[in-house]
C-alpha positions in Angstrom: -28.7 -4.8 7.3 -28.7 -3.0 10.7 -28.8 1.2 10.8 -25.9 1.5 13.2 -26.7 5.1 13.2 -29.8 4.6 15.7 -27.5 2.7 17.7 -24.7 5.2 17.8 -26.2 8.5 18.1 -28.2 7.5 21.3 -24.5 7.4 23.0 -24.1 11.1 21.9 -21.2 10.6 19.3 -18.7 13.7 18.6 -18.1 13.2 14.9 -15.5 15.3 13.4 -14.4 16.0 9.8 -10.8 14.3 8.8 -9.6 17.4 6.9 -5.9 16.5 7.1 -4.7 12.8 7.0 -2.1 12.9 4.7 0.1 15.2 7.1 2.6 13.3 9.8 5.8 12.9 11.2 8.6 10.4 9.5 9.8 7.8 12.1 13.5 7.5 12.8 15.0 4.6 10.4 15.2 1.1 12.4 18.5 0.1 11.5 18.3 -3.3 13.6 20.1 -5.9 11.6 17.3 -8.3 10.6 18.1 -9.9 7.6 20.8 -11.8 5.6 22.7 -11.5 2.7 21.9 -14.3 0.3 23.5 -13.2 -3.3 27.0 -14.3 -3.7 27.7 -12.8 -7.5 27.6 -9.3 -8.4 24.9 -7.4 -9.7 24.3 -7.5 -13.4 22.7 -4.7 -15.8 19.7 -6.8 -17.5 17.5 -5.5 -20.1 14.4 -3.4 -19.2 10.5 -4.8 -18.9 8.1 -4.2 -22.2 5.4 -4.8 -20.4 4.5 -4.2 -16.2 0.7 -3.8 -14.3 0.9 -1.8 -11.1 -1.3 -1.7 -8.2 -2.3 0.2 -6.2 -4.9 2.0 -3.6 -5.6 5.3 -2.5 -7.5 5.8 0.8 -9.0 9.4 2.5 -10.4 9.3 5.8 -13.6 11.6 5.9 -14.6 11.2 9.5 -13.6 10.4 13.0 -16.4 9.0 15.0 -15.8 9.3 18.7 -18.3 7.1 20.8 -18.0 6.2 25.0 -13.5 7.2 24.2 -13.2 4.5 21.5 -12.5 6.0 17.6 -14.1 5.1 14.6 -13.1 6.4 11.3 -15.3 6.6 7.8 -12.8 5.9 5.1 -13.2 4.9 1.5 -10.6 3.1 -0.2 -10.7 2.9 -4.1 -7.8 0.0 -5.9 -7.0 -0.6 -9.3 -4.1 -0.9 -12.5 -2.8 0.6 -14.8 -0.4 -1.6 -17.3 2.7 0.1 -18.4 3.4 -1.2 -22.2 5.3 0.1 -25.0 6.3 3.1 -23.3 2.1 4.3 -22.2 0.1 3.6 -19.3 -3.4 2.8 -19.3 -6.2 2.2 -16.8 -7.5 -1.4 -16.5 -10.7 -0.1 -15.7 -13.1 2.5 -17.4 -15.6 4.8 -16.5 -17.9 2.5 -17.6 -16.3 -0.3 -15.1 -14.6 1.9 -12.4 -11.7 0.7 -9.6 -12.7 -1.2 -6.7 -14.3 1.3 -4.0 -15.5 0.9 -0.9 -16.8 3.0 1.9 -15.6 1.5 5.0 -16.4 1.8 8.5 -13.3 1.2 10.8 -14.0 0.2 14.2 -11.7 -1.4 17.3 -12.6 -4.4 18.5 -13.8 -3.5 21.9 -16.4 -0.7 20.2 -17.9 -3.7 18.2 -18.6 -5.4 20.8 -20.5 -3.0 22.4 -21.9 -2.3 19.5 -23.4 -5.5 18.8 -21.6 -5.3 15.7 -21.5 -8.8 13.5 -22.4 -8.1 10.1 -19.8 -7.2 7.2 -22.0 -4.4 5.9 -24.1 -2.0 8.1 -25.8 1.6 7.6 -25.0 4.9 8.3 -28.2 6.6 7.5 -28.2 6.7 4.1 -24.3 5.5 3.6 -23.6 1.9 3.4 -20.5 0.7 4.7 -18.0 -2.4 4.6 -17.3 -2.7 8.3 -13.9 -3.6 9.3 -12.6 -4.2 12.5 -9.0 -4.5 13.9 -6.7 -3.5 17.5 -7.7 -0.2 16.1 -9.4 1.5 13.6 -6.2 2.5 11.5 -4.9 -0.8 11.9 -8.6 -2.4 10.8 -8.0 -0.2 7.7 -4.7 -1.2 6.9 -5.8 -4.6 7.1 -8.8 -4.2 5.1 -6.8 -2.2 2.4 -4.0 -5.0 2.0 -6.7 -7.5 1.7 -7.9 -5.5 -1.0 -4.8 -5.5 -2.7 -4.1 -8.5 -2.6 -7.3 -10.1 -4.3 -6.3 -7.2 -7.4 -2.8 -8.7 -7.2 -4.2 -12.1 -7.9 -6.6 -11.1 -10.9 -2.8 -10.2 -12.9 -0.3 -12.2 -11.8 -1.5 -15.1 -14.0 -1.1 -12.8 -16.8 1.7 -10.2 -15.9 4.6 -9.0 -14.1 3.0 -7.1 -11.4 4.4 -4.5 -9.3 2.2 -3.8 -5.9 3.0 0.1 -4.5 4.2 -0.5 -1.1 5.4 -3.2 1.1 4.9 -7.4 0.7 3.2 -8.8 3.5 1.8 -12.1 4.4 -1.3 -11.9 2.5 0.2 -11.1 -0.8 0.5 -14.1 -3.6 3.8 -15.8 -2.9 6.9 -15.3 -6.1 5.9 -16.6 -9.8 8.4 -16.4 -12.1 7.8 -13.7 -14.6 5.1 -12.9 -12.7 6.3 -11.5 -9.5 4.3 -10.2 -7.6 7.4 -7.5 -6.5 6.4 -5.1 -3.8 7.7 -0.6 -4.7 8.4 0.4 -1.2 9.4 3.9 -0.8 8.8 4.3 2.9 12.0 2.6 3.7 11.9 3.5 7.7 12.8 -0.7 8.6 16.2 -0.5 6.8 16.7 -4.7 7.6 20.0 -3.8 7.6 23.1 -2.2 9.8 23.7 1.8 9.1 26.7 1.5 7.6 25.1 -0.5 5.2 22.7 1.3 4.7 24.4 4.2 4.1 26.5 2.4 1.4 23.2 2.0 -0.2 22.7 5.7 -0.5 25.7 6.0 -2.3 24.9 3.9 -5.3 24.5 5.3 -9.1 21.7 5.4 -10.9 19.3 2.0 -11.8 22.2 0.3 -9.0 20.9 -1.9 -6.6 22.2 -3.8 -3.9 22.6 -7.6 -3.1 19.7 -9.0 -2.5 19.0 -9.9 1.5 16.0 -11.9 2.8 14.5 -12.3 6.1 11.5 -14.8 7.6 8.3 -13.0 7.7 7.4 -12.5 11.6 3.7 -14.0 10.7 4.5 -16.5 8.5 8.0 -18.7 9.5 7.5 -20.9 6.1 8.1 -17.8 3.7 11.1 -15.3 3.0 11.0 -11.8 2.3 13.6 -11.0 -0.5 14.9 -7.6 -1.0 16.7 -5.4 -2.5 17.7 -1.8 -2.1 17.4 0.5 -5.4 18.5 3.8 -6.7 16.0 5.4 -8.5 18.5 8.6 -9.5 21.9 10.1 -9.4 22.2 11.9 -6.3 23.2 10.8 -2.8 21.7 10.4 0.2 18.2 9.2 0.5 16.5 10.6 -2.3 15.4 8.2 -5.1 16.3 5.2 -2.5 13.8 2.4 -2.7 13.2 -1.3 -2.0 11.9 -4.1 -4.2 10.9 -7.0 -2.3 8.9 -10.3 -2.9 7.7 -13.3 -1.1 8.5 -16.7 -1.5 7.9 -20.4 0.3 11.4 -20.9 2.4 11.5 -24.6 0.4 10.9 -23.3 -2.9 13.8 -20.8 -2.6 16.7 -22.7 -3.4 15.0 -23.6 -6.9 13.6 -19.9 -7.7 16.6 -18.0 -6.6 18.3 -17.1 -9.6 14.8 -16.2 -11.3 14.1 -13.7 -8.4 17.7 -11.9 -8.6 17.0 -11.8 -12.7 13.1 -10.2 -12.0 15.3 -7.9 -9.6 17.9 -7.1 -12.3 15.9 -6.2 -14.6 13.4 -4.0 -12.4 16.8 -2.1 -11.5 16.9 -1.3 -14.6 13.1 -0.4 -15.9 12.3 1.6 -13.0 14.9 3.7 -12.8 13.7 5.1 -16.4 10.1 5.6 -15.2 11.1 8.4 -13.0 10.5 12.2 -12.9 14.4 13.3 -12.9 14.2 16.8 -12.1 11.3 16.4 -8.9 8.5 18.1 -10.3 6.5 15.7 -8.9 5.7 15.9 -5.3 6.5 12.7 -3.5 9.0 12.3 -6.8 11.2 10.2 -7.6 10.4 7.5 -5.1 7.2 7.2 -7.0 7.4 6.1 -10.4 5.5 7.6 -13.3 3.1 4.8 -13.9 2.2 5.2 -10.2 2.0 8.9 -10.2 -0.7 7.8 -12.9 -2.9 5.9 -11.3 -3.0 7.4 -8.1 -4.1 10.4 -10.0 -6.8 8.9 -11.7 -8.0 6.6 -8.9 -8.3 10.6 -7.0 -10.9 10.9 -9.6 -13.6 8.3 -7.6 -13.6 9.6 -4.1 -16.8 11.1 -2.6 -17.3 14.7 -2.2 -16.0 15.5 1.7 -19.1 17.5 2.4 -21.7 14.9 1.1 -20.2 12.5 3.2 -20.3 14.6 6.4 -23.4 16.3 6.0 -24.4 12.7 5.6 -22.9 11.3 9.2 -24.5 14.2 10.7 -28.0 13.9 9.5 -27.8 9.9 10.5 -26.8 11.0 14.1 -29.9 13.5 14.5 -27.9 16.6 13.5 -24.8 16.4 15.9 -21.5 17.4 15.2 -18.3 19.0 16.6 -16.0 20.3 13.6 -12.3 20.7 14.7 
């Protein structure tokens, strides 16, 4: 395993502390029409789920790495469950047998190359570090996140009805029935849909959702993405306004239809129960309570900030610019 740190700091890196990733702008809402409408009956009230796993990863960016104009970034990116039964949550890991973690190392493509870079795993002075590389390095940890996701989709699915937090995408397990996997998307800025649809969508009551619509995945033209839009609460507007979405083989549709818009029925009507009704919560009630649970306790298994940057520094020979 290579110390990329003696090649780095010879090409006098500025290395910065990330001390505020969380904080952007929203987009505007792309209300391009993209998708289809594919349910012909009406929406039924279906009884609620005993028994769901969620997934999901948190991710905090420690460092940004600038060498020769191209940016690295130092992340770590720590997945796991929790299963939601009988009305409790608990973690499907221990302290003893923690989540998934993994101190990554972000690079674009052109960087690597001139970095010599083609190993999974390199060192940062005393850090080791999953390299992943990508366009850019957010997109190489995006990439590298869903991939992690997706492998703790697969260890459940065979099991339970999992519910992954945030979007489907082409690496995720295709529809099971009963087993989903069903994707909690509560960063709705692609609406698939015209604005005066969308808008009616606002206006729907509580545990509501809409017919189901699908559209071909951009990557993949052999599966569907089907969705549905649901309210989470009893106010208008956009507040409490999600999606449920899944994946599925375009020839396997026809027979698994029905089983979807049931998985979606009943969802409408579980979720909408595990919510924090009077927005205590921040980021409430988009995300649900078993959610709001295991992102607090995967919080638990980041690194200490400082460790890691005092860390990066002493790797690079004691350089640093802190913005």
């Amino acid at each position: 395993m290579i110390d990329l740190s003696e090649v780095i700091k010879e090409l006098n890196p500025k290395v910065e502390m990330v001390r505020d990733e969380g904080t952007m702008l929203p987009e505007d809402i792309d209300y391009a029409q993209a998708a289809s409408i594919i349910e012909e009956d009406n929406v039924e009230k279906a009884p609620l789920y005993e028994t769901l796993v969620f997934v999901d990863s948190r991710r905090r960016t420690f460092e940004s790495i600038n060498i020769l104009g191209y940016v690295a970034l130092l992340s770590q990116i720590v997945t796991g469950a929790v299963v939601f039964e009988d009305g409790r949550c608990q973690t499907l890991f221990s302290p003893g047998q923690g989540p998934e973690s993994k101190l990554v190392l972000a690079i674009p493509h052109a960087l690597a190359k001139i970095l010599g870079i083609n190993e999974e795993y390199v060192r940062l002075g005393n850090l080791i570090c999953r390299v992943a590389i990508g366009n850019s390095a957010k997109i190489a940890l995006d990439s590298f996140m869903q991939e992690l996701e997706r492998v703790h989709v697969s260890r459940y699915t065979d099991d339970f009805l999992t519910i992954k937090d945030g979007s489907i995408d082409f690496a995720t397990p295709s529809f099971q029935i009963e087993r989903g996997p069903v994707g909690l998307v509560k960063n709705i800025q692609k609406a698939f849909v015209s604005f005066e649809v969308f808008t009616a969508y606002s206006s729907m009551q509580k545990s509501q959702r809409s017919k189901s619509i699908s559209t071909k995945l951009v990557t993949d033209n052999t599966l569907l993405r089907i969705m549905s839009y649901l309210k989470l609460v009893a106010t208008s507007g956009l507040r409490g306004l999600v999606r449920i979405e899944t994946i599925i083989e375009e020839e396997r549709f026809g027979s698994t239809k029905y089983q979807i818009f049931e998985t979606f029925n009943r969802l409408a009507s579980t979720l909408s129960v595990l919510v924090d009704e009077n927005f205590f919560i921040p980021r409430a009630p988009e995300d649900t309570l078993p959610v709001i649970f295991l992102e607090r306790c995967l919080d638990r298994y980041f690194y200490n900030p400082r460790y890691i940057h005092c860390s990066v520094v002493e790797a690079f020979g004691g350089r640093e610019t802190i913005m």
